[in-house]
C-alpha positions as CSV (number, residue, x, y, z in Angstrom):
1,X,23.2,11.2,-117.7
2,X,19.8,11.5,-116.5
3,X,21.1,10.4,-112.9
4,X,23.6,13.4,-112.7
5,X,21.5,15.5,-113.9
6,X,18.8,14.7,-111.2
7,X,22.0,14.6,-108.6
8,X,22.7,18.7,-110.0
9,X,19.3,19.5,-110.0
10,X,19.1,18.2,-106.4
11,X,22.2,19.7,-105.4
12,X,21.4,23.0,-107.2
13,X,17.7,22.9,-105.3
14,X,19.4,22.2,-101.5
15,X,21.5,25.4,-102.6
16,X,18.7,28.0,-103.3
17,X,16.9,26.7,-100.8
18,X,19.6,27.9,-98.3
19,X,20.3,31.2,-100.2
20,X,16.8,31.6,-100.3
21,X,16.1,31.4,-96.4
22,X,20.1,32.2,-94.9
23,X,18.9,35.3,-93.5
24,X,16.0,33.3,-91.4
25,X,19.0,31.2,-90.5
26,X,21.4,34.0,-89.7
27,X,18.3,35.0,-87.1
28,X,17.8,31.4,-85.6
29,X,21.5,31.1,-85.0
30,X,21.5,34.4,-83.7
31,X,19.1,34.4,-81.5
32,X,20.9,31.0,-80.1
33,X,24.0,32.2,-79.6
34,X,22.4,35.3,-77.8
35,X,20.6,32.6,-75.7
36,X,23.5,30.7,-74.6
37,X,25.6,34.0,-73.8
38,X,22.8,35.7,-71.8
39,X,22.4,32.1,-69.8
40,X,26.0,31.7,-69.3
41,X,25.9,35.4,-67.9
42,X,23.0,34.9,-65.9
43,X,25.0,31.6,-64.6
44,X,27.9,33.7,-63.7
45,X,25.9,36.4,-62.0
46,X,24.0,33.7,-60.1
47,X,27.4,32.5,-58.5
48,X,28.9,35.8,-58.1
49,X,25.6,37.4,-55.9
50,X,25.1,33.7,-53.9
51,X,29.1,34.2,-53.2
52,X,28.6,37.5,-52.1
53,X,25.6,36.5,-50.0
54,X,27.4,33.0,-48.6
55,X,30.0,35.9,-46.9
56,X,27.7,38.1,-45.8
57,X,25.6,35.8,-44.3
58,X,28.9,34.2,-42.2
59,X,30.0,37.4,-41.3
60,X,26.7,38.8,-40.1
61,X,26.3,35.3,-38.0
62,X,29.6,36.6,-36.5
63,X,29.1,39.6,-35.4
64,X,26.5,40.5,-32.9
65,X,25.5,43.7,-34.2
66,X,22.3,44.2,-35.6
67,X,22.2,41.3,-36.8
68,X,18.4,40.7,-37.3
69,X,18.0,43.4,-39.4
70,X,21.0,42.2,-41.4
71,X,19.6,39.1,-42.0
72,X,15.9,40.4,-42.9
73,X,17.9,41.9,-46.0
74,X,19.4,38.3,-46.8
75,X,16.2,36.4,-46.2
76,X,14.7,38.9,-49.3
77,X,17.0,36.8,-52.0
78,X,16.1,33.7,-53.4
79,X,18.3,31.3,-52.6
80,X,19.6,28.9,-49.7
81,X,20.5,31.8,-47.6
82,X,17.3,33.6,-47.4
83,X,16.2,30.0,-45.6
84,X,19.1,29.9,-43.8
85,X,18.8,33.6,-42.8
86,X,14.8,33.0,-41.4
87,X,16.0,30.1,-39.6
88,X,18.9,32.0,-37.5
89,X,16.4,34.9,-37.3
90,X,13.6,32.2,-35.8
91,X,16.7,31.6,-33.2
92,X,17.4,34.8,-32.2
93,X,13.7,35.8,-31.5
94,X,13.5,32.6,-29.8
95,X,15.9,33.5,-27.2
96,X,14.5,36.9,-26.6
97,X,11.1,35.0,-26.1
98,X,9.3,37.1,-28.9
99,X,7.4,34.0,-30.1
100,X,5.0,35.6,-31.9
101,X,7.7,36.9,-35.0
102,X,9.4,33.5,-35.0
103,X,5.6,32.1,-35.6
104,X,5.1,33.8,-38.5
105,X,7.9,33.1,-39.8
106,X,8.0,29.4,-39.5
107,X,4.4,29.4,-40.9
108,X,6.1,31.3,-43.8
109,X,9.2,28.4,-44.4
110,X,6.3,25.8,-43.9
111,X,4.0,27.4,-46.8
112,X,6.8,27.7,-49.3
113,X,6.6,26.2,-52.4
114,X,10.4,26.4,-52.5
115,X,11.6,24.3,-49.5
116,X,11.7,19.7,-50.0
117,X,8.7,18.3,-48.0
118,X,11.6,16.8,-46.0
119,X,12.8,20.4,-44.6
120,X,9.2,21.2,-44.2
121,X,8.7,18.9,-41.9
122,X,11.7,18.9,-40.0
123,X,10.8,23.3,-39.7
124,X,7.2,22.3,-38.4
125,X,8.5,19.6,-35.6
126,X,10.2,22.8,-34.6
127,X,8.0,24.9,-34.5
128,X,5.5,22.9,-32.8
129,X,8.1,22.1,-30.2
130,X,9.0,26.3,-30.1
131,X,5.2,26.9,-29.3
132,X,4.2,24.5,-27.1
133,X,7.1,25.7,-25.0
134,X,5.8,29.5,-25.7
135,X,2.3,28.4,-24.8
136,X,3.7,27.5,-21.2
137,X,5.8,30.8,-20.6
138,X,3.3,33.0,-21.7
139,X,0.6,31.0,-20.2
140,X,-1.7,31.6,-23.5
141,X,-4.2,29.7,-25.5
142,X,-3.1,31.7,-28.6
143,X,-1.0,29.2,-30.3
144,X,-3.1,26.4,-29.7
145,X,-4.0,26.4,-33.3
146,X,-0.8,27.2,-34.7
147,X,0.4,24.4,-33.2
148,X,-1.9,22.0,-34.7
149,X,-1.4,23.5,-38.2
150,X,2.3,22.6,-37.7
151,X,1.6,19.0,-36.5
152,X,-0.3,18.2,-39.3
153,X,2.1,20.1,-42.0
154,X,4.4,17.0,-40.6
155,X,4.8,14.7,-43.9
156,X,3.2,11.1,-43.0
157,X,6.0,9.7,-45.5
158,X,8.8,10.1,-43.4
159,X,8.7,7.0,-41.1
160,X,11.1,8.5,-38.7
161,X,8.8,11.6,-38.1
162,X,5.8,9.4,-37.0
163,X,6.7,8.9,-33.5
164,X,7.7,12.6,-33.3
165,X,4.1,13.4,-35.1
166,X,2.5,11.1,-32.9
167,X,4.1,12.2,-29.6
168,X,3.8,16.4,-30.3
169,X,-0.3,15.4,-30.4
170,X,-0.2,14.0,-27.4
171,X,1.6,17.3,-25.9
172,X,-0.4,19.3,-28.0
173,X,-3.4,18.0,-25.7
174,X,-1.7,18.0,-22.8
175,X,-0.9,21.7,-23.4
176,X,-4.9,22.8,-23.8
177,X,-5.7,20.7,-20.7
178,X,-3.2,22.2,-18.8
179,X,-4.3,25.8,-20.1
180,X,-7.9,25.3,-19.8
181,X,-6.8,24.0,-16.1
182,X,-9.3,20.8,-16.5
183,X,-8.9,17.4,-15.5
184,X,-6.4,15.2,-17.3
185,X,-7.9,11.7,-15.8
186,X,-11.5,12.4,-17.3
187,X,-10.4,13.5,-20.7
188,X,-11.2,10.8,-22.9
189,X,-8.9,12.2,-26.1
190,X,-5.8,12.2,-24.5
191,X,-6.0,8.8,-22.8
192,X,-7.1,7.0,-25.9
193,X,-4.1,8.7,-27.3
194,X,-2.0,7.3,-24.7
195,X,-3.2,4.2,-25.4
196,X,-2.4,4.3,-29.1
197,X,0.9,5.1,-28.7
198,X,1.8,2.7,-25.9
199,X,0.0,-0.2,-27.8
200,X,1.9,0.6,-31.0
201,X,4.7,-1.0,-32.7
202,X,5.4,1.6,-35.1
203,X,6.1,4.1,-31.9
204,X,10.4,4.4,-30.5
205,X,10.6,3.2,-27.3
206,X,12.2,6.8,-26.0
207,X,9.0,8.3,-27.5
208,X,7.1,5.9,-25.3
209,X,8.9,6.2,-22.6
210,X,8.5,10.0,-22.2
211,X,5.0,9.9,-22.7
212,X,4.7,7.2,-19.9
213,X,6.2,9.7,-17.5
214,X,4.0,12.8,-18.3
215,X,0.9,10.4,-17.9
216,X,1.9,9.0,-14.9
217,X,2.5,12.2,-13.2
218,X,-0.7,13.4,-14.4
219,X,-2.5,10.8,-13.0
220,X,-0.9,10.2,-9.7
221,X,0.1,14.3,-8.9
């Protein structure tokens, strides 16, 4: 008797207890449900607008009008076609030789803390590639710098990138000498750095290769 009676009393304790706190329950379940609605809408709304902006962006891309200014409105959401966007605007500046804008916009995509180290440092080969190339054509010292900052934004755990990294120093050097008109046979940096990379066994052969042809001009021009 005594064992049913503790059972009831048990029993009849769980039951107040709920009476006694349902409404903090009705709450907590509340504000769950309201949870999982508002993320499911926010999930929705997500798709919908990166939809929305996946068609814009291909039909701005299509159409030649305006389409820098288009794509500065894209490049303001945050998502995969604001990168996207900056890259094709990097382009189109590129080919109108306005070097300057696409800089500070690859210096932009390079500082995100958005974008995989990977993408990071495939953005700074190019960029360091776009502005040793600009350095030439506009025969300036300007991006000297820049350049460097890119080089060294390269990721060192990317084994393929190493002979990239490695050979847009050596250019990088080769760019200042040639700017600062001095003497490529007396500079001590760039030869040891000629060295290295010949000498190496971590270096492609197509990476050595072109450097052996820029050094052998500049020594025997």
């Amino acid at each position: 008797m005594n064992e049913i009676d503790n059972k009831y009393s048990f029993f009849n304790n769980i039951k107040l207890y709920i009476l006694n706190n349902l409404r903090y329950f009705i709450i907590l379940i509340s504000i769950l449900i309201i949870f999982l609605i508002s993320f499911q809408i926010y999930n929705y709304l997500s798709i919908q607008n990166l939809k929305k902006t996946s068609v814009n962006f291909f039909n701005i891309i299509e159409s030649n009008e305006d389409i820098i200014n288009d794509l500065n409105d894209i490049s303001k959401n945050k998502n995969i076609f604001s990168i996207l966007s900056k890259l094709k605007i990097i382009e189109k500046n590129n080919e109108m030789n306005n070097f300057a804008i696409s800089n500070e916009i690859y210096r932009d995509l390079v500082l995100s803390d958005k974008i995989d180290s990977l993408y990071k440092s495939s953005i700074a080969i190019h960029a360091s590639y776009t502005l040793i190339n600009a350095s030439y054509i506009e025969e300036t010292k300007n991006y000297l710098n820049d350049i460097n900052f890119y080089i060294n934004n390269i990721s060192d755990e990317f084994e393929n990138y190493f002979s990239i990294k490695e050979e847009l120093k050596y250019l990088s050097i080769i760019t200042e000498v040639d700017l600062n008109k001095t003497d490529y046979k007396n500079n001590p940096e760039v030869l040891e750095l000629y060295n290295n990379i010949s000498n190496s066994n971590l270096i492609s052969s197509s990476v050595k290769e072109r450097v052996k042809k820029i050094h052998e001009f500049k020594i025997y021009k």
